[in-house]
N, CA, C and O of each residue as an XYZ file, in Angstrom:
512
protein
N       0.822     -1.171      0.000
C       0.000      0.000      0.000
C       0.885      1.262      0.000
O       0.473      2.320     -0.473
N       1.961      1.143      0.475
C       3.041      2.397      0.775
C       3.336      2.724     -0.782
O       3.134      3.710     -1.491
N       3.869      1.523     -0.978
C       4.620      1.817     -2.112
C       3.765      2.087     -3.254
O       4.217      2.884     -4.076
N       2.574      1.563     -3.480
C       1.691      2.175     -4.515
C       1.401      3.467     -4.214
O       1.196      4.184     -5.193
N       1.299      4.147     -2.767
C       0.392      5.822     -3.095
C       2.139      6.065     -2.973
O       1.987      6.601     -4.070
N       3.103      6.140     -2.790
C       4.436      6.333     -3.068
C       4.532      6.801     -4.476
O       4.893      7.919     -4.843
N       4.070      5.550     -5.399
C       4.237      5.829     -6.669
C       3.654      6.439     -7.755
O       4.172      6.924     -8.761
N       2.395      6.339     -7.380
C       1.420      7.019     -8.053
C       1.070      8.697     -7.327
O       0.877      9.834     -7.759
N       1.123      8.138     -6.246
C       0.675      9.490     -5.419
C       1.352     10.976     -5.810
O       2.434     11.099     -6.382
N       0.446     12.128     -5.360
C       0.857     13.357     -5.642
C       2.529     14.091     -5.047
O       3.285     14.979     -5.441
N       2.487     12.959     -3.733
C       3.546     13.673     -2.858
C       4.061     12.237     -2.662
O       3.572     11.109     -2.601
N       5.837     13.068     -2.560
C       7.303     11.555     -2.169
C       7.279     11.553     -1.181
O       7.716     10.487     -0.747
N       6.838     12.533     -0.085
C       6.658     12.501      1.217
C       6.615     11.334      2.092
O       5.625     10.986      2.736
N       8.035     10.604      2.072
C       7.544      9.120      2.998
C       7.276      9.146      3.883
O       6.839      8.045      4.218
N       7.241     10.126      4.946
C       7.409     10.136      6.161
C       5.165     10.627      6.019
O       4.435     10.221      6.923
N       4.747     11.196      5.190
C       3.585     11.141      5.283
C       2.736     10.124      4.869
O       1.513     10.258      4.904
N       3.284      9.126      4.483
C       2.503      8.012      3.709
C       3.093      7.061      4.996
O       2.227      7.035      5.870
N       3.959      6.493      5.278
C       4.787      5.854      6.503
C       4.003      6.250      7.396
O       4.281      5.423      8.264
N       3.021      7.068      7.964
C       2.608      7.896      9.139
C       0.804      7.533      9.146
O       0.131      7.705     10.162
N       0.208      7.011      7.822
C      -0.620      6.820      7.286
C      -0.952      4.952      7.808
O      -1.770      4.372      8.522
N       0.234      4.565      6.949
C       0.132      3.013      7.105
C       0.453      3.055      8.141
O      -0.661      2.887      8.638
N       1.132      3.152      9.014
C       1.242      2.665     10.973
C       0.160      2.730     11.513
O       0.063      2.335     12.675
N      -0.773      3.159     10.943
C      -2.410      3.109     11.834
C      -2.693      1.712     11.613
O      -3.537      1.230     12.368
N      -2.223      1.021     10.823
C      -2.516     -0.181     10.556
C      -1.512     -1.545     11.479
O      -1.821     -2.710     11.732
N      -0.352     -0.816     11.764
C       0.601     -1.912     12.474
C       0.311     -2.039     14.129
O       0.358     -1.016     14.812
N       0.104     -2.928     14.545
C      -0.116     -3.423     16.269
C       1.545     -4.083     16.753
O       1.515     -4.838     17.725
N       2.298     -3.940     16.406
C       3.372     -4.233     17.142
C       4.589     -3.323     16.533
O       4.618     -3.124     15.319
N       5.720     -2.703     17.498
C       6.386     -1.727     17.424
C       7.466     -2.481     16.461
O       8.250     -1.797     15.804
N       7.493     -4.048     16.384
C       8.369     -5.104     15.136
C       7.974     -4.655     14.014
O       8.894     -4.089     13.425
N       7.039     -4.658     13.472
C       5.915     -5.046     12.778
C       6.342     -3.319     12.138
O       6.730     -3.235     10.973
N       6.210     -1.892     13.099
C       6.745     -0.668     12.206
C       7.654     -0.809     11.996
O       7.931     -0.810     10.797
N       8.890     -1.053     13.107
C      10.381     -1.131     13.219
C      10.386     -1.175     11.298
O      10.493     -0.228     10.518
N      10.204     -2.872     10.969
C      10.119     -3.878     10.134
C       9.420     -3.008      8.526
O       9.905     -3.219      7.415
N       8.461     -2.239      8.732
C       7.817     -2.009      7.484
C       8.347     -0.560      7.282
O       8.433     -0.115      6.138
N       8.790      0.370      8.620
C       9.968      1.682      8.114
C      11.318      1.233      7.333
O      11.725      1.619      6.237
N      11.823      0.403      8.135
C      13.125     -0.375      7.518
C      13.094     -0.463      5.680
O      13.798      0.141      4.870
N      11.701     -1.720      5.399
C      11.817     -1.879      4.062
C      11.377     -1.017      3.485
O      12.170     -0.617      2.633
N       9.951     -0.189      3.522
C      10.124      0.857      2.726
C      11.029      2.028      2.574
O      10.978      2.724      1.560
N      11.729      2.233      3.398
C      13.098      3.320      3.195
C      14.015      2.042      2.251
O      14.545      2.637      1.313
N      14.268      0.941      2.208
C      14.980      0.313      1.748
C      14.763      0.399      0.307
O      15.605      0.681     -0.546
N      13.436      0.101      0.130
C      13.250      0.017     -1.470
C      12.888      1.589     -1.869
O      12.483      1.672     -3.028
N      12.919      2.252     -1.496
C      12.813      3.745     -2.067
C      13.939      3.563     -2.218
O      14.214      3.072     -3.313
N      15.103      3.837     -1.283
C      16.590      4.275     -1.051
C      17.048      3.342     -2.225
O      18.077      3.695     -2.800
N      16.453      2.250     -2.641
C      17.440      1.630     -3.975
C      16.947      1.010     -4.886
O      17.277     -0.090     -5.330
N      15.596      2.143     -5.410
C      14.580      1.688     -6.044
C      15.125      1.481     -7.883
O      14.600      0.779     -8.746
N      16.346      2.391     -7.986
C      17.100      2.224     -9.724
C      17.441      0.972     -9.308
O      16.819      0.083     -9.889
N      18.435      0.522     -8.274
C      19.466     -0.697     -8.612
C      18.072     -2.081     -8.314
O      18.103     -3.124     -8.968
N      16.965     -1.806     -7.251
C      16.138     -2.847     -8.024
C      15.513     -3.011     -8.471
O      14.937     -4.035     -8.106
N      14.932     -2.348     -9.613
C      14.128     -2.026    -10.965
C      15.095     -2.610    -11.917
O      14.762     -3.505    -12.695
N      16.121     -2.188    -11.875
C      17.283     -2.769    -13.049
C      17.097     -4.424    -12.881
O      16.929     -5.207    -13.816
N      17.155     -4.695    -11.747
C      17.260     -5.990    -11.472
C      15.816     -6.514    -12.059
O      15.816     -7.244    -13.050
N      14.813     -6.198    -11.542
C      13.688     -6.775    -12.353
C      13.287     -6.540    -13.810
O      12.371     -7.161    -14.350
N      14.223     -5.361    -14.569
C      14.245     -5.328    -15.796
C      15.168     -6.319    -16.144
O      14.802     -6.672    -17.265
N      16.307     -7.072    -15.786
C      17.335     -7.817    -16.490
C      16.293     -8.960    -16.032
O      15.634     -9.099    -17.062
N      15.999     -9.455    -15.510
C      14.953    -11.006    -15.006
C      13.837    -10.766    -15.600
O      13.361    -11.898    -15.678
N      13.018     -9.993    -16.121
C      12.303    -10.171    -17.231
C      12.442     -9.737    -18.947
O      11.710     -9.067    -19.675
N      13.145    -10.130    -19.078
C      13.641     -9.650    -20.532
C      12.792     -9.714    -21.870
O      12.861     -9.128    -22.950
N      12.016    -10.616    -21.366
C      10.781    -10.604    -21.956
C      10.116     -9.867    -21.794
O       9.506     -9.981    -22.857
N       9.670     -9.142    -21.333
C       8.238     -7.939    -20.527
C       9.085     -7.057    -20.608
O      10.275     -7.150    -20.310
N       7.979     -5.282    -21.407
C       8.529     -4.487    -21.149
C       7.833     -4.163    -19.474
O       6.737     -4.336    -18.940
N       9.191     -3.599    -19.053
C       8.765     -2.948    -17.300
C       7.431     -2.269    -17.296
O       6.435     -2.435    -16.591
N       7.749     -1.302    -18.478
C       6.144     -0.291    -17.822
C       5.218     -1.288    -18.297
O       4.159     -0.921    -17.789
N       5.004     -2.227    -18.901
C       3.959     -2.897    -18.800
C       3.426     -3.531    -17.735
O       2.222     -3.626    -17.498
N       4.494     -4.051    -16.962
C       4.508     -4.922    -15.897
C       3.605     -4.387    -14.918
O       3.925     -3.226    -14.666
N       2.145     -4.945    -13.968
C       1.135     -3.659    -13.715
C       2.002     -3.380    -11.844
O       2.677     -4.010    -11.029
N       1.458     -2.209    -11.998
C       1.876     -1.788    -10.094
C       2.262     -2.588     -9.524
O       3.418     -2.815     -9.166
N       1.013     -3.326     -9.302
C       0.752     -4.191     -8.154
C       2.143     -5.488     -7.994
O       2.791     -5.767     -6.985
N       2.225     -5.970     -9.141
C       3.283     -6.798     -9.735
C       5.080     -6.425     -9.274
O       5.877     -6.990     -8.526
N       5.133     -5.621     -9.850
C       6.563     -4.259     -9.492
C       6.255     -4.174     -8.431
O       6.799     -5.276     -8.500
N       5.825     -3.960     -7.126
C       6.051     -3.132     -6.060
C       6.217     -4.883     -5.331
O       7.408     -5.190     -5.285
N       5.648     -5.564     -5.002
C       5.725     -6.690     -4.992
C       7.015     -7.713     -5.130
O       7.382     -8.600     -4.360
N       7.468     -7.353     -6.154
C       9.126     -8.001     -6.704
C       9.760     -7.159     -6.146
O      10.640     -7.635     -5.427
N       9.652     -5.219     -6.170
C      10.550     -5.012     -4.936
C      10.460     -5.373     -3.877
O      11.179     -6.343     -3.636
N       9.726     -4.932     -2.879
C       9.868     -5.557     -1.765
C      10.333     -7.147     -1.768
O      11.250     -7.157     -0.948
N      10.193     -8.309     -2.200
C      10.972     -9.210     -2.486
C      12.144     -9.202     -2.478
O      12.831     -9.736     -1.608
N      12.615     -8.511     -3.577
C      14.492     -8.284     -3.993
C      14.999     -7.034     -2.914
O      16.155     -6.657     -2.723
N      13.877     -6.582     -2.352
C      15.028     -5.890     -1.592
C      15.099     -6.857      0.190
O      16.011     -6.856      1.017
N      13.865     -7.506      0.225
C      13.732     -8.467      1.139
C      15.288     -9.548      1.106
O      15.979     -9.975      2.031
N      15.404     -9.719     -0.482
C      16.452    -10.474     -0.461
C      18.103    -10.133     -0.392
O      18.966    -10.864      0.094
N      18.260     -9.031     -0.914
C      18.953     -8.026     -0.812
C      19.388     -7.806      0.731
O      20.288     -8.426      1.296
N      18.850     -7.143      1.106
C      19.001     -5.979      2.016
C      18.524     -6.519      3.657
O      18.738     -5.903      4.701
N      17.742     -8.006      3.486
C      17.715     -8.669      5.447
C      17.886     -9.809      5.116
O      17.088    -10.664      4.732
N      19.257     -9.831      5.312
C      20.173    -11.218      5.426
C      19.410    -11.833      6.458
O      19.022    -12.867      5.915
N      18.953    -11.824      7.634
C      17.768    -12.311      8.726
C      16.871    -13.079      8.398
O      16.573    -14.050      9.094
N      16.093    -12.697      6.934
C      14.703    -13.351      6.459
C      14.989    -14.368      5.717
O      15.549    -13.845      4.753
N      14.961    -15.826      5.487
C      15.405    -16.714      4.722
C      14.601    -16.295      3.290
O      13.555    -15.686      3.069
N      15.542    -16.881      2.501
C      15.381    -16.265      1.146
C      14.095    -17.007      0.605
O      13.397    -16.388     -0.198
N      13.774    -18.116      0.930
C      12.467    -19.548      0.642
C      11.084    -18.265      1.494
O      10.031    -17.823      1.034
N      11.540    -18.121      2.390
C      10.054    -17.515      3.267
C       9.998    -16.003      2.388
O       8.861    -15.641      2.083
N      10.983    -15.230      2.025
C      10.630    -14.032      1.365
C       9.833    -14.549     -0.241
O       8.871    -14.008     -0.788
N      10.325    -15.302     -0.531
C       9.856    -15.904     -2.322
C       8.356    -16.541     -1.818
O       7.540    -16.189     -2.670
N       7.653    -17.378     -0.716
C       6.952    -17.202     -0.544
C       5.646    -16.720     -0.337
O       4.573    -17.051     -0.842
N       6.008    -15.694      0.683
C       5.391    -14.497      1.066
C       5.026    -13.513     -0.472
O       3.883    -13.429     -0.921
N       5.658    -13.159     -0.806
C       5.855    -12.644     -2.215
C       4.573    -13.379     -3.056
O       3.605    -12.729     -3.450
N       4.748    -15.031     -3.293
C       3.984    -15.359     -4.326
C       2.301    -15.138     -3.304
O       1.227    -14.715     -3.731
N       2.573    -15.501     -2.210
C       0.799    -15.091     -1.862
C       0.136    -14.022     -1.824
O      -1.094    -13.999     -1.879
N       1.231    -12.509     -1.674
C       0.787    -11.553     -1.571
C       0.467    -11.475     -3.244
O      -0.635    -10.931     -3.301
N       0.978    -11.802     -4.798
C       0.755    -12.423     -5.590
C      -0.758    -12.947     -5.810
O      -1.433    -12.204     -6.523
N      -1.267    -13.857     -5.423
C      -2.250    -14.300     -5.263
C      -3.272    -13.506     -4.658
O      -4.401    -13.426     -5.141
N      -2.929    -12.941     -3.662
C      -3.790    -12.256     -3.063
C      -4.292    -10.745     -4.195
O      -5.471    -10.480     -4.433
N      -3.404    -10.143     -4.608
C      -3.639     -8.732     -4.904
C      -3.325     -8.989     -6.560
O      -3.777     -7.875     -6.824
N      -2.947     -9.496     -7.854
C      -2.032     -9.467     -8.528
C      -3.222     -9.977     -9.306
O      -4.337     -9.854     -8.797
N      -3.064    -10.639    -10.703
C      -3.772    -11.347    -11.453
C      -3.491    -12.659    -11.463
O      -2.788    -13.223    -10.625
N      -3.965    -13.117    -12.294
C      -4.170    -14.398    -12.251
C      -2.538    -15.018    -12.219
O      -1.881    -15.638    -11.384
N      -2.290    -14.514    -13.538
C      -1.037    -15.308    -13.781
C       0.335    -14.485    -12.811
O       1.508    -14.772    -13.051
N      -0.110    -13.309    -11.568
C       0.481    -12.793    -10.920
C       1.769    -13.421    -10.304
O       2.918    -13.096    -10.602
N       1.315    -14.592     -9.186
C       1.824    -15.803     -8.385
C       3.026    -16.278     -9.276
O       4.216    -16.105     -9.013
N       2.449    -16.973    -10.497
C       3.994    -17.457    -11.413
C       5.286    -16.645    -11.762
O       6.489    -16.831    -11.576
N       4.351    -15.437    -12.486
C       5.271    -14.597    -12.879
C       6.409    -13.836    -11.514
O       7.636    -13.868    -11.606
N       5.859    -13.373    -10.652
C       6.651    -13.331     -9.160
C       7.323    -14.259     -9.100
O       8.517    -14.212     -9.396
N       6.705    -15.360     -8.691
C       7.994    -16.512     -8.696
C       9.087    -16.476     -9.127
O      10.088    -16.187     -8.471
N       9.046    -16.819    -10.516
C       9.679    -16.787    -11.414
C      11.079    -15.885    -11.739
O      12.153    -16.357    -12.109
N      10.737    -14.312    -11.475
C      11.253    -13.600    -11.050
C      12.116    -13.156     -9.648
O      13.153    -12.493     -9.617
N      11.539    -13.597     -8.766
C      12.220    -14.041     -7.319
C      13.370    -14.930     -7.284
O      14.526    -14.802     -6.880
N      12.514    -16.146     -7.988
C      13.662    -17.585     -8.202
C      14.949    -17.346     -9.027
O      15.973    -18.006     -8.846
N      14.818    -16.245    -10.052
C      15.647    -15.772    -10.849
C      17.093    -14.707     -9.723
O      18.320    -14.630     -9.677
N      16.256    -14.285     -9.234
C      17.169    -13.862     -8.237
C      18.124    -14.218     -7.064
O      19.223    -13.825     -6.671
N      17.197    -15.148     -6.681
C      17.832    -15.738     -5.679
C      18.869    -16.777     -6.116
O      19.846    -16.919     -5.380
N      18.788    -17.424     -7.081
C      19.556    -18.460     -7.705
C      20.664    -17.750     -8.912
O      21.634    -18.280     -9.455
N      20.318    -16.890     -9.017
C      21.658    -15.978    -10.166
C      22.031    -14.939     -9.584
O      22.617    -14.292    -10.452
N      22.054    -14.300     -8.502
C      22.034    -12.965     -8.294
C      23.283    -13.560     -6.883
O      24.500    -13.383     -6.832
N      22.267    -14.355     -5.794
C      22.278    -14.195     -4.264
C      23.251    -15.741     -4.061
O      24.032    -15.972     -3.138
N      22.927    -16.607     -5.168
C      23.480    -17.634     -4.558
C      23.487    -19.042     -6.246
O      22.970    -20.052     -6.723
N      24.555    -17.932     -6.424
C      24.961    -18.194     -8.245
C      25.664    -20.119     -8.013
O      25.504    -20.999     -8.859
N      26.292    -20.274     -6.862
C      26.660    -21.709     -6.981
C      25.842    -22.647     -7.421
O      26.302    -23.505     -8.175
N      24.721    -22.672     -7.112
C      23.391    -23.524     -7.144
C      23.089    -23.592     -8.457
O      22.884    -24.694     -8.964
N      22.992    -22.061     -9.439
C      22.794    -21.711    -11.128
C      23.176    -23.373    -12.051
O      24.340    -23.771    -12.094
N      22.273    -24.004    -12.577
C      23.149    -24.501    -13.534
C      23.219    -23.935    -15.069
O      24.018    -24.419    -15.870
């Protein structure tokens, strides 16, 4: 939700959109946790856009809808950026929020894109 009125929205103002969604968080983890990543994926929103432009090479980006993109960031920067979160539970999480909000063929295409990362990017030994 951040990251969509983030992106679309009139104002970059994170600290007013961040101030918005905490009406929604019940544990001080839970903000800690959702200030963290959204400053994360703002703060390195070129280097992971690039990344989801080289893992879909097929798809142009601006096609790719919101919901989809904001989604794979938080993912890649999930994977990226909290060595803490196992990389299986972030690719997870990812494909249900996928399911949940995304289209049909949402869930795969995330995947897909996640798995691409984690296996070429994060942990290239595994790549065959």
């Amino acid at each position: 939700m951040a990251l969509y009125a983030w992106q679309i929205g009139k104002t970059q103002d994170l600290s007013k959109i961040e101030a918005y969604c905490l009406n929604y968080m019940h544990s001080q983890g839970a903000e800690t946790f959702f200030h963290d990543l959204l400053n994360n994926v703002v703060s390195n929103i070129k280097e992971i856009d690039s990344i989801i432009m080289e893992k879909s090479r097929n798809w142009d980006f601006d096609r790719i809808s919101v919901i989809d993109k904001n989604i794979l960031r938080i993912g890649i920067a999930e994977l990226l950026y909290f060595n803490e979160i196992p990389p299986k539970s972030t690719i997870d999480e990812a494909i249900e929020l996928a399911k949940t909000f995304g289209s049909v063929d949402s869930s795969k295409f995330v995947n897909g894109i996640l798995d691409a990362v984690f296996h070429e990017i994060l942990n290239p030994e595994e790549s065959v």
